[in-house]
Structure formats: C-alpha cells, structure tokens
PASEBA-1860 file (N, C-alpha, C; in nm, 3 decimals):
! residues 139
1> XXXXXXXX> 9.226/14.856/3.673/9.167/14.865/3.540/9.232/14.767/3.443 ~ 9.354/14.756/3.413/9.406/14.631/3.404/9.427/14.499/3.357 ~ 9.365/14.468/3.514/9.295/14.320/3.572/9.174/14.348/3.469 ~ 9.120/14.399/3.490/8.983/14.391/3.450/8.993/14.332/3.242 ~ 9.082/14.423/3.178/9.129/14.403/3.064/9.175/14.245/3.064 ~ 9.222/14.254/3.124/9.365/14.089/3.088/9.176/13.965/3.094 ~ 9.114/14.024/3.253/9.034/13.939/3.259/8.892/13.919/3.143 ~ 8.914/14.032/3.116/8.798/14.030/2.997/8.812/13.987/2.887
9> XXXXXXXX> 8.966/13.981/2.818/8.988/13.940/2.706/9.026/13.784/2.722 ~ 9.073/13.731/2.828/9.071/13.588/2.908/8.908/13.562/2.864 ~ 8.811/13.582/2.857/8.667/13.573/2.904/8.652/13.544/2.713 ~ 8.653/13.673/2.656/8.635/13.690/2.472/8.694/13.592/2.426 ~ 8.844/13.606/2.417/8.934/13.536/2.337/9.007/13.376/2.435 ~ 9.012/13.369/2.529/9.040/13.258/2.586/9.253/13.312/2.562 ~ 9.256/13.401/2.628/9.415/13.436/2.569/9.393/13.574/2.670 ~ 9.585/13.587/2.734/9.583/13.665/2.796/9.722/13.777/2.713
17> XXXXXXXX> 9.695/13.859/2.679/9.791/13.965/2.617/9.928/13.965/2.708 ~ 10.043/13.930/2.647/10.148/13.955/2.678/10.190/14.138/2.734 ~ 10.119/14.178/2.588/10.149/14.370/2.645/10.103/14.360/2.723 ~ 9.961/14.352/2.738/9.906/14.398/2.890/9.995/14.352/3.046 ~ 10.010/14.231/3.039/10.119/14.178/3.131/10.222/14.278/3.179 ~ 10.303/14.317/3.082/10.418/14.343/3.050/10.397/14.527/3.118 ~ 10.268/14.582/3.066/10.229/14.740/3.150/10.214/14.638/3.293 ~ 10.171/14.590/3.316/10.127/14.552/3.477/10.216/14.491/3.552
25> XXXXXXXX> 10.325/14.445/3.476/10.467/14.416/3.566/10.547/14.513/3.566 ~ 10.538/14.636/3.476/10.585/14.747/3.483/10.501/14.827/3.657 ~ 10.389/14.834/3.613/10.324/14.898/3.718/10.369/14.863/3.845 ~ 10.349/14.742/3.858/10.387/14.630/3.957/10.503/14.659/4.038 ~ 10.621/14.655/3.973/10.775/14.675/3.980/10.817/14.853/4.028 ~ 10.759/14.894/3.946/10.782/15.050/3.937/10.753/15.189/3.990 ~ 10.609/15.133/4.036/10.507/15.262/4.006/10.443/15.218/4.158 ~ 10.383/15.087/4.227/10.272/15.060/4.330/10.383/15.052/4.418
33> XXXXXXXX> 10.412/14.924/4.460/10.479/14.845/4.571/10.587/14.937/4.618 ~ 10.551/14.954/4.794/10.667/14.980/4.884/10.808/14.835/4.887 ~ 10.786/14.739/4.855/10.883/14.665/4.863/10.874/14.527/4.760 ~ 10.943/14.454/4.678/10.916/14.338/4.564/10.917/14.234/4.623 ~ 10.796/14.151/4.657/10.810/14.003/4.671/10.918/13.914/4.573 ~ 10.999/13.903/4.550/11.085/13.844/4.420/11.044/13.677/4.453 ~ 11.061/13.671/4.642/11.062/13.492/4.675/10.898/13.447/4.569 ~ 10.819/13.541/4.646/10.633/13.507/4.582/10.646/13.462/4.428
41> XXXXXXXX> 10.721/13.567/4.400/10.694/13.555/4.216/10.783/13.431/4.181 ~ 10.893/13.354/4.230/10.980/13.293/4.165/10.879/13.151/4.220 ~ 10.833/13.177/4.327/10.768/13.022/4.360/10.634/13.009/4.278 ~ 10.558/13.108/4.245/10.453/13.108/4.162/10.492/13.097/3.990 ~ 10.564/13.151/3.921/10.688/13.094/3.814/10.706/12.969/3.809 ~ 10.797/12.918/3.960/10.847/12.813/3.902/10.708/12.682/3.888 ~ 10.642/12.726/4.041/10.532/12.628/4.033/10.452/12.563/3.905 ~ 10.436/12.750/3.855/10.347/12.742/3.740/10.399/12.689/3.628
49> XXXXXXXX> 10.574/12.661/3.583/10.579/12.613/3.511/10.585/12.452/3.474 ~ 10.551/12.391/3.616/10.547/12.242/3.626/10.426/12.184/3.626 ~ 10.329/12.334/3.663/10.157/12.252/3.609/10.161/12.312/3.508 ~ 10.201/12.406/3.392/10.200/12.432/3.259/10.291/12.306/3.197 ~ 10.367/12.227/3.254/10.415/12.126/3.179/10.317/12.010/3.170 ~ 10.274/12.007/3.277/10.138/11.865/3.287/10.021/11.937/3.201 ~ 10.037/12.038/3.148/9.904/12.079/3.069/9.766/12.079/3.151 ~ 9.786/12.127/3.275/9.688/12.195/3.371/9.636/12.324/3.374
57> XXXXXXXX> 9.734/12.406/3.316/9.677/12.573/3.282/9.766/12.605/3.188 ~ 9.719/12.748/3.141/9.777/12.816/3.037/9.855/12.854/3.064 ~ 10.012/12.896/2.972/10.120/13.024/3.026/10.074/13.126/3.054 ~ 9.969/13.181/2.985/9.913/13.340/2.986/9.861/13.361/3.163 ~ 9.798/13.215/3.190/9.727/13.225/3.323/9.831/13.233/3.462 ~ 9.964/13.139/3.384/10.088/13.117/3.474/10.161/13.272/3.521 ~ 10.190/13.325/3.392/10.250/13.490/3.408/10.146/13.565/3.413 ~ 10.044/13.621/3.458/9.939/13.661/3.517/9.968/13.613/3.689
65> XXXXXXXX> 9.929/13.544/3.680/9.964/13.507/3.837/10.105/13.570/3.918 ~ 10.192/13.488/3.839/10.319/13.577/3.908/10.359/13.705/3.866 ~ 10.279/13.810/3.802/10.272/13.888/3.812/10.209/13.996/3.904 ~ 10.093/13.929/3.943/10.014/13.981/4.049/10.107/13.952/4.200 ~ 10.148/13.777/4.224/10.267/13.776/4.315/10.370/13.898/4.354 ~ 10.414/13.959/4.276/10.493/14.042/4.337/10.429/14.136/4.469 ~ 10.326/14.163/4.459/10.275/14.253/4.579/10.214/14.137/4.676 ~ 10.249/14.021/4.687/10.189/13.886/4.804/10.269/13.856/4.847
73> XXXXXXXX> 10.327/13.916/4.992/10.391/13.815/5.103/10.412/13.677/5.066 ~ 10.523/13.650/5.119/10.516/13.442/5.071/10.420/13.390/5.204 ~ 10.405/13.458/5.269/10.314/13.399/5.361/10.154/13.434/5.364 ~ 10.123/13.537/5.328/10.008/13.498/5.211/9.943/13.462/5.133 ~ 10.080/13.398/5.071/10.034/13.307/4.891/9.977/13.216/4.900 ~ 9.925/13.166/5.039/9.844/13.056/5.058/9.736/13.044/5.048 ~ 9.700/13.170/5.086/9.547/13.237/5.026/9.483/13.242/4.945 ~ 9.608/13.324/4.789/9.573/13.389/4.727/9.521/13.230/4.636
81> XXXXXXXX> 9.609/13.165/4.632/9.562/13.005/4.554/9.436/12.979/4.622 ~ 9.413/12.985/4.774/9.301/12.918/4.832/9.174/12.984/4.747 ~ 9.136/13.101/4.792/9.064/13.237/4.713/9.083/13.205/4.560 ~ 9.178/13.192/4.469/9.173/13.134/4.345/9.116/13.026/4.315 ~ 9.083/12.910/4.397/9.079/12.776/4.378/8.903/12.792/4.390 ~ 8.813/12.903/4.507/8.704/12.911/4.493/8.664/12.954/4.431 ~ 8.744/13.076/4.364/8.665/13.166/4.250/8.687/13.040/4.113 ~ 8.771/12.955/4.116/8.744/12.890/4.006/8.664/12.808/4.031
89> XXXXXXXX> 8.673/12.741/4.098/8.584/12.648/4.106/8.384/12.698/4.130 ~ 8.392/12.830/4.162/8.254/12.880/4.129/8.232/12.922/3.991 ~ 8.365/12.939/3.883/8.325/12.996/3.780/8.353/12.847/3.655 ~ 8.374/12.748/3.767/8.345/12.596/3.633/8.239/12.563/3.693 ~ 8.190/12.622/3.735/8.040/12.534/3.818/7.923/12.630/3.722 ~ 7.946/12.753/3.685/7.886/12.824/3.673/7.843/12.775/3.468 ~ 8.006/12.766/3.451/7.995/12.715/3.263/7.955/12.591/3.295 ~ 7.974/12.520/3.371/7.905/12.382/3.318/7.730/12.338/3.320
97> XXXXXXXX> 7.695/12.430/3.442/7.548/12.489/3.438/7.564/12.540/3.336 ~ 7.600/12.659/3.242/7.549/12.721/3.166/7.559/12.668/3.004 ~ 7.653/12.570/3.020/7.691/12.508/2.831/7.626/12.335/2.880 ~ 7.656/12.266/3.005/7.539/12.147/2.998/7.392/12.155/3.029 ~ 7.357/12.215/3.071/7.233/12.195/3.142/7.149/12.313/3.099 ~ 7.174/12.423/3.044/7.087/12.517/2.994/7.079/12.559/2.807 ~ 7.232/12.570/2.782/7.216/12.542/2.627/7.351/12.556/2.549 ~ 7.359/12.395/2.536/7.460/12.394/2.396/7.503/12.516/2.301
105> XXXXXXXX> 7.408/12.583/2.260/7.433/12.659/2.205/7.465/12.797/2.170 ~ 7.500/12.813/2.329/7.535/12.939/2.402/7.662/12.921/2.464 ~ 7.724/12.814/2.447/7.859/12.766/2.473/7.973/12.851/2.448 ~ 8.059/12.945/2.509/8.130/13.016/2.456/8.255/12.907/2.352 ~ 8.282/12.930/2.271/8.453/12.899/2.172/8.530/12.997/2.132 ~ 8.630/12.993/2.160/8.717/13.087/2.101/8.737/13.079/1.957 ~ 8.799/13.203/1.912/8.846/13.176/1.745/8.840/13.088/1.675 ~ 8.965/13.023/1.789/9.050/12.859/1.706/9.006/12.774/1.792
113> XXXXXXXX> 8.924/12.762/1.814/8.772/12.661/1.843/8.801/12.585/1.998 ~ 8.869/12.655/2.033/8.910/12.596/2.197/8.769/12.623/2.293 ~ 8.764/12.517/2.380/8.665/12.569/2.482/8.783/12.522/2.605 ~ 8.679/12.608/2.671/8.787/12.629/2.823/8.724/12.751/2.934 ~ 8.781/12.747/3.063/8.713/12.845/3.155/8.856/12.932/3.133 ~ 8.776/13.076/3.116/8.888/13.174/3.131/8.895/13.221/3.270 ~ 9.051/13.118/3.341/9.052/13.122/3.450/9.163/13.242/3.515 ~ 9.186/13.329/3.401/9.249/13.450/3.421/9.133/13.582/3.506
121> XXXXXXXX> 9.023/13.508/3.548/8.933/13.572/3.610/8.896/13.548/3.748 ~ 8.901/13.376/3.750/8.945/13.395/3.879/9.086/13.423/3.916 ~ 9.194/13.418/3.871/9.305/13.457/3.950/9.315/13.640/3.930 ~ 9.187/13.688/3.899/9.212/13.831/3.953/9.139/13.848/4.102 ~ 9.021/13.786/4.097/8.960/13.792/4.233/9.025/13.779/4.330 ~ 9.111/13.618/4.328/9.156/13.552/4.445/9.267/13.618/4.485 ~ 9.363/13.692/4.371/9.482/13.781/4.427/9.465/13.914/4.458 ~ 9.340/13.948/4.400/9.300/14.089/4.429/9.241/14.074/4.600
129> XXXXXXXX> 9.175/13.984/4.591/9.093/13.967/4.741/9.248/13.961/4.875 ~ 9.353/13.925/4.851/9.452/13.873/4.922/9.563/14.056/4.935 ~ 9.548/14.079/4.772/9.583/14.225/4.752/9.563/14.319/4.824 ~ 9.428/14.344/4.812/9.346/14.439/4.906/9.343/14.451/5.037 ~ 9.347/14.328/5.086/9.278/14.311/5.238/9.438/14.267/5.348 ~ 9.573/14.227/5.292/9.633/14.247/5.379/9.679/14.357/5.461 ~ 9.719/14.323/5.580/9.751/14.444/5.683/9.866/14.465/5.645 ~ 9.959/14.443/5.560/10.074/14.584/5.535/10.042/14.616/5.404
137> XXX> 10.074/14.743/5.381/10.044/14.796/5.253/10.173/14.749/5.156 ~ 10.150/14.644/5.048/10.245/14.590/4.943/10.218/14.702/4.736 ~ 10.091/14.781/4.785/10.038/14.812/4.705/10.042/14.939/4.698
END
C-alpha cells in the first residue's frame, strides 16, 4: 500500500516523500524481512549516487530504490534494474505518445513547472515483480 502512495504522488507531484520512505525502511528493516540485504542496498546507494551526480535520476527515485533493495538478493538485483528498465521504458513510450502525438495540452507539469516521467513507478513494478516472485522468502 505504500508503493502504491510513494508511486502515486511520484505520478501528481513529480516528488517522492521522504516520510513515506522513511515508514517503508522502517517496515523494511523491522517488521517484513527474514534476513537484510545491507550488500543490495549499499550497491544500489552507492550506484545511485553516481547517476544522481550525472543528473540521470532523482534522489527521491535513488532512496526509493534502495529501499526496496533491502529485501533483493545481490544476485537478483540484476533483474530488478532489468524489470525497471522495461517498465520504464514502457512508461516513456507511453508519455511521449501521450504529450507528442495526442495532446500538448494534456501534458502533465508539476507545481514548479518540471516535466518528467515519474519513474518512481516503474521502480515499484520492476522491484516488486523481483520481490514477489523469488524462491526464498526475503519478505
């Protein structure tokens, strides 16, 4: 339920809530997981903070991610990017059909006039899909 929040307000506002994060690394840490990926989360962290330096994604999208990491095997995490990389790439295929080619003026903007794919949506799919479906229970 969540995911679904972080991803919806990713979608409205183009921004992912720190609180919300912050309950879901609680959850994460505390409450789900038989055991903490720490390796998953520090390589998804550190990764993320060297394409957040090239200005490739958002922080909000970076800690989202390695937050969900904690319940992904490091030998899974190959996935969960692969599965991320389609759900994004079906959901920029989808805005650029929908703001070039059908109507300007249905273009989502945020507030402070940013446009952008709220790609805090696909990285719920692609880690949820990797989440769900491995054979040991991390969850």
């Amino acid at each position: 339920m969540l995911s679904i929040y972080v991803s919806g307000t990713d979608f409205l506002y183009r921004k992912i809530q720190n609180h919300a994060l912050l309950i879901l690394l609680f959850l994460q840490c505390f409450l789900s997981p038989l055991d903490i990926q720490m390796m998953s989360f520090l390589l998804v962290l550190g990764g993320g903070l060297l394409v957040y330096a090239l200005v490739w994604i958002g922080a909000g999208d970076i800690k989202y991610a390695a937050v969900l990491s904690l319940t992904i095997p490091v030998n899974d995490l190959h996935w969960a990017f692969i599965m991320t990389a389609f759900a994004g790439g079906f959901l920029a295929v989808t805005y650029l059909v929908n703001n070039k080619l059908i109507s300007k003026t249905l273009a989502r903007q945020t507030s402070n006039g940013q446009k952008g794919i709220p790609y805090g949506i696909a990285i719920s799919i692609g880690f949820y899909l990797v989440i769900l479906t491995q054979s040991t229970p991390h969850i």
